[in-house]
Backbone bond lengths (Angstrom), bond angles and torsions (degrees), N, CA, C in turn:
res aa  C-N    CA-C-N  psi(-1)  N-CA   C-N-CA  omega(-1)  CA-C   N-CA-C  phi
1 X - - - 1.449 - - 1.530 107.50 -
2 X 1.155 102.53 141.77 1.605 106.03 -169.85 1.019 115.48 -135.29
3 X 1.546 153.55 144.27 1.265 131.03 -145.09 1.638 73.57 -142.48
4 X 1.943 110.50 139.43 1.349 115.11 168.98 1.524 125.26 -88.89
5 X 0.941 104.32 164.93 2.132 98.21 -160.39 1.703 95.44 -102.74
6 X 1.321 123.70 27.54 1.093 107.82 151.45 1.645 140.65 -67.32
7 X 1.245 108.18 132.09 1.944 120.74 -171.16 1.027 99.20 -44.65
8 X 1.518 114.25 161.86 1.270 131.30 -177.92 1.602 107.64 -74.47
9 X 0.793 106.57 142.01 1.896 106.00 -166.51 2.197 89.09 -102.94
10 X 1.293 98.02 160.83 2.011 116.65 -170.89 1.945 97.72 -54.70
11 X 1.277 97.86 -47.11 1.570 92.29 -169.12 1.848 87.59 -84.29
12 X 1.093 148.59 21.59 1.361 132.02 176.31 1.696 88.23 -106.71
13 X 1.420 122.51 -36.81 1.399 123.78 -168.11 1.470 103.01 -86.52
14 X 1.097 130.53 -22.06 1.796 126.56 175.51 1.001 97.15 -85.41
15 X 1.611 150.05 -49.81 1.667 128.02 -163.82 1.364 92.31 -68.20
16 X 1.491 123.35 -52.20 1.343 120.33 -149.58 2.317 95.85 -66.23
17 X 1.538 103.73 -36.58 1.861 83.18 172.50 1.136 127.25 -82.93
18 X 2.121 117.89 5.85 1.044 115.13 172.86 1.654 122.22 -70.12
19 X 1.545 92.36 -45.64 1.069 101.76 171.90 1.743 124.57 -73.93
20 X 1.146 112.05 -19.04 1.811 108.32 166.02 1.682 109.44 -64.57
21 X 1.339 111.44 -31.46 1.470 125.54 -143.79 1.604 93.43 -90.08
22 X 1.272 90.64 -46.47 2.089 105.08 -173.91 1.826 93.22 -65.49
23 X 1.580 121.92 -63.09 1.166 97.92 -159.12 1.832 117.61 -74.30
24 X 1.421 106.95 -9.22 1.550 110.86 173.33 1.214 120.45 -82.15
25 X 1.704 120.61 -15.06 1.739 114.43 163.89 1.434 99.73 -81.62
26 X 1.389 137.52 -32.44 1.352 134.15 -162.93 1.556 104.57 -61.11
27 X 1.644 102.12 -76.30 1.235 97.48 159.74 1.870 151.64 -36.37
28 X 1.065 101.97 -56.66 1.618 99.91 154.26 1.924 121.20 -61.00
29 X 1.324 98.54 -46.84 1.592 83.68 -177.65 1.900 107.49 -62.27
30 X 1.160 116.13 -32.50 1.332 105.39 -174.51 1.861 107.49 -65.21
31 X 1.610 108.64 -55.05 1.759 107.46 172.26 1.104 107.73 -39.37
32 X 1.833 137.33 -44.91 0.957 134.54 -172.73 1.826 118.55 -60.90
33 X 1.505 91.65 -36.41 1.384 84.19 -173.88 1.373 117.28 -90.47
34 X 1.366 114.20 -11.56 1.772 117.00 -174.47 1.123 117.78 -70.73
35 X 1.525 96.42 -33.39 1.605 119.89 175.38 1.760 107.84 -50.30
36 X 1.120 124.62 -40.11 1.387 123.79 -151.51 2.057 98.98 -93.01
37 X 1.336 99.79 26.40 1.480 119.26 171.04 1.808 103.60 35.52
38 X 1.028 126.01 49.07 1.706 126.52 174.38 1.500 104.69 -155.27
39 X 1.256 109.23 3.79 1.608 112.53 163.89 1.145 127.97 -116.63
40 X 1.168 125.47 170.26 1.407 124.44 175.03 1.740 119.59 -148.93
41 X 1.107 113.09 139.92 2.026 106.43 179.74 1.344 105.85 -55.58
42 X 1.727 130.12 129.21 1.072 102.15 164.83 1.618 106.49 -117.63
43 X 1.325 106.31 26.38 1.635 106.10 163.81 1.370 102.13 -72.06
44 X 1.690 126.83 129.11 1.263 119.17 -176.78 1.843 109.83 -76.74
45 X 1.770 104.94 -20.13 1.522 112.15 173.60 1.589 111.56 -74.14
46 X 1.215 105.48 -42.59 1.430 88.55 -169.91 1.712 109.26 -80.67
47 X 1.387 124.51 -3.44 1.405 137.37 175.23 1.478 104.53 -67.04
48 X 1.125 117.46 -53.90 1.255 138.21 -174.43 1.979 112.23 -41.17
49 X 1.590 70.40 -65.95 1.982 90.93 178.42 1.556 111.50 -64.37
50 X 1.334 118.45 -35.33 1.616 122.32 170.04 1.436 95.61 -74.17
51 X 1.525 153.48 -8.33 1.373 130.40 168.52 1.425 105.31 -82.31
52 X 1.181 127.99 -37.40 1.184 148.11 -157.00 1.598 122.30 -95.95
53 X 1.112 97.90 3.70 1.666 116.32 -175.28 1.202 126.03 72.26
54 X 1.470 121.93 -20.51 1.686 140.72 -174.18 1.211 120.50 -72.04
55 X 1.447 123.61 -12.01 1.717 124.56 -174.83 2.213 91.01 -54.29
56 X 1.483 113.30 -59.54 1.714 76.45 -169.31 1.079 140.51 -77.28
57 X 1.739 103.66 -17.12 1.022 121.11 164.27 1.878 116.91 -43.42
58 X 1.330 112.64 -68.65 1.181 127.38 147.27 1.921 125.66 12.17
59 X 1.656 97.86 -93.53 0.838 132.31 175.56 1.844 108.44 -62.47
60 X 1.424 116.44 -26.88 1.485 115.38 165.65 2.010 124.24 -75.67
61 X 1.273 94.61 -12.81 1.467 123.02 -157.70 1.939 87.20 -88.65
62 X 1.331 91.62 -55.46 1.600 93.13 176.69 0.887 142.83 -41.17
63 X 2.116 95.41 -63.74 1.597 93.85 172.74 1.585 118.13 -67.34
64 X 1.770 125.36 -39.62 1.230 129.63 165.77 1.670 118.16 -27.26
65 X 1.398 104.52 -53.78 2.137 108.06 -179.51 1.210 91.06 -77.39
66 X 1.555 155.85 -52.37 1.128 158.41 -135.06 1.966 93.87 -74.24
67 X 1.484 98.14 -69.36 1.426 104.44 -169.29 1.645 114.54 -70.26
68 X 1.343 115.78 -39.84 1.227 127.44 144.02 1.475 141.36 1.84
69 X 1.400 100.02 -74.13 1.519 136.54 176.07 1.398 116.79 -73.36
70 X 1.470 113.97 -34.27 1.439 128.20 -167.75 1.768 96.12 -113.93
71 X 0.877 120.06 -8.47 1.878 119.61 164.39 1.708 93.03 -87.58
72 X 0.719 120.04 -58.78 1.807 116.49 -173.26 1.005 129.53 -77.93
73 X 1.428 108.94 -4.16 1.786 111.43 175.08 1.229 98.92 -89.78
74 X 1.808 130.20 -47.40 1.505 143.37 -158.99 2.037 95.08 -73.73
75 X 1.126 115.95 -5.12 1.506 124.05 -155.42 1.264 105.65 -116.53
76 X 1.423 124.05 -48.95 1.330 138.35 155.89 1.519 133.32 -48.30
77 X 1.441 97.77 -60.15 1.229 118.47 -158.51 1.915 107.40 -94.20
78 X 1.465 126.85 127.16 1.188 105.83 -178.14 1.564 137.29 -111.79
79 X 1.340 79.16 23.18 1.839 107.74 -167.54 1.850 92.14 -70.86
80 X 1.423 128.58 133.28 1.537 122.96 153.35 1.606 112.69 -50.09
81 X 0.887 142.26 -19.70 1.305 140.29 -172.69 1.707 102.86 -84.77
82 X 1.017 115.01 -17.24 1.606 107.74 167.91 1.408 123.67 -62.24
83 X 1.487 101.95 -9.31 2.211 104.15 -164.42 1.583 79.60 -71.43
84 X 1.207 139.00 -36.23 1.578 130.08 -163.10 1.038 109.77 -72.45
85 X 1.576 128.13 2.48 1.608 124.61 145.17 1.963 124.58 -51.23
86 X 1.986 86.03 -30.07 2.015 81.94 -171.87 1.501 87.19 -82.09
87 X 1.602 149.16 47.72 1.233 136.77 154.99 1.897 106.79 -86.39
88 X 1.232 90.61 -31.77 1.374 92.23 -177.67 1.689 112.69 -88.52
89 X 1.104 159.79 -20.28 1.236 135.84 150.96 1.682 111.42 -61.52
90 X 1.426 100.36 -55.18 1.495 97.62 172.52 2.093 118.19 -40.26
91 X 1.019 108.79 -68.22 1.952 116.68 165.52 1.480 90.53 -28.21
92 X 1.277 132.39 -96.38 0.920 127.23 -135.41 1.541 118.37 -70.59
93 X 1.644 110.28 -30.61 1.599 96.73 146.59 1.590 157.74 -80.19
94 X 1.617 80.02 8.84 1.669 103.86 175.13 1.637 83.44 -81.64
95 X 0.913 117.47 -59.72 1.683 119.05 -162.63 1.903 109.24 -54.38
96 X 0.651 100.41 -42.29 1.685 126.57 169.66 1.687 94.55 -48.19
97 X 1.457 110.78 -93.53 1.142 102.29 -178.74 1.523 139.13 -46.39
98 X 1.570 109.01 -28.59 1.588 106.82 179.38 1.497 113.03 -75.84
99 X 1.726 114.85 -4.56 1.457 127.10 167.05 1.582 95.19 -89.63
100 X 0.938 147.20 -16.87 1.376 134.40 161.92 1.422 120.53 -87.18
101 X 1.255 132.49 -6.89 1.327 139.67 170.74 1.729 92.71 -89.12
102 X 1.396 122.19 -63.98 1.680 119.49 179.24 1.634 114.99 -43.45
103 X 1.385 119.34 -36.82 1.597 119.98 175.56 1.145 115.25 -57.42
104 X 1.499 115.81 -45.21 1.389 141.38 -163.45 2.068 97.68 -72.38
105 X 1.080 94.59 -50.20 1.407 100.91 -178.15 1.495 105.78 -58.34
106 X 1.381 109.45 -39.03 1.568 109.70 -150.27 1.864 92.79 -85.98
107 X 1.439 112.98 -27.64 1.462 105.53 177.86 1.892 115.12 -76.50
108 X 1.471 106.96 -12.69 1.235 108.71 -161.34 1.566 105.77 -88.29
């Protein structure tokens, strides 16, 4: 298996900063808001991982398999139907971020 050394193409560099971008407002807006002692996580998963020490760990693991997975499939694989791999880093930092716009709301 051989992976080709072609550059990262515009839509390979926007999913991949959606998803950096989504999980780094998520994260800070939530520290931001726990901090202000009148909130609380009520994701029972991501509660879990903040008892347990693993939320950044976690959340580093993500984007790493996320970008990972979707650099080596588009690299590998030579079918056009593979670009619908960058839906999924991109999704999940759209999703990321509209939980960082809701934190933001909920502290404001």
């Amino acid at each position: 298996m051989m992976l080709s050394r072609a550059p990262l193409t515009r839509a390979e560099v926007f999913a991949y900063a959606m998803l950096v971008l989504g999980i780094l407002g998520d994260h800070l807006s939530t520290s931001f808001a726990l901090r202000r002692g009148n909130m609380m996580e009520a994701n029972p998963m991501a509660y879990t991982l903040m008892q347990q020490g693993l939320w950044v760990q976690t959340d580093i693991f993500l984007i790493v398999l996320s970008i990972a997975a979707t650099f080596t499939s588009l690299r590998v694989m030579k079918s056009p139907m593979v670009r619908i791999t960058l839906f999924l880093p991109f999704l999940v930092g759209f999703i990321r971020l509209a939980v960082t716009f809701w934190n933001f709301s909920l502290i404001i």
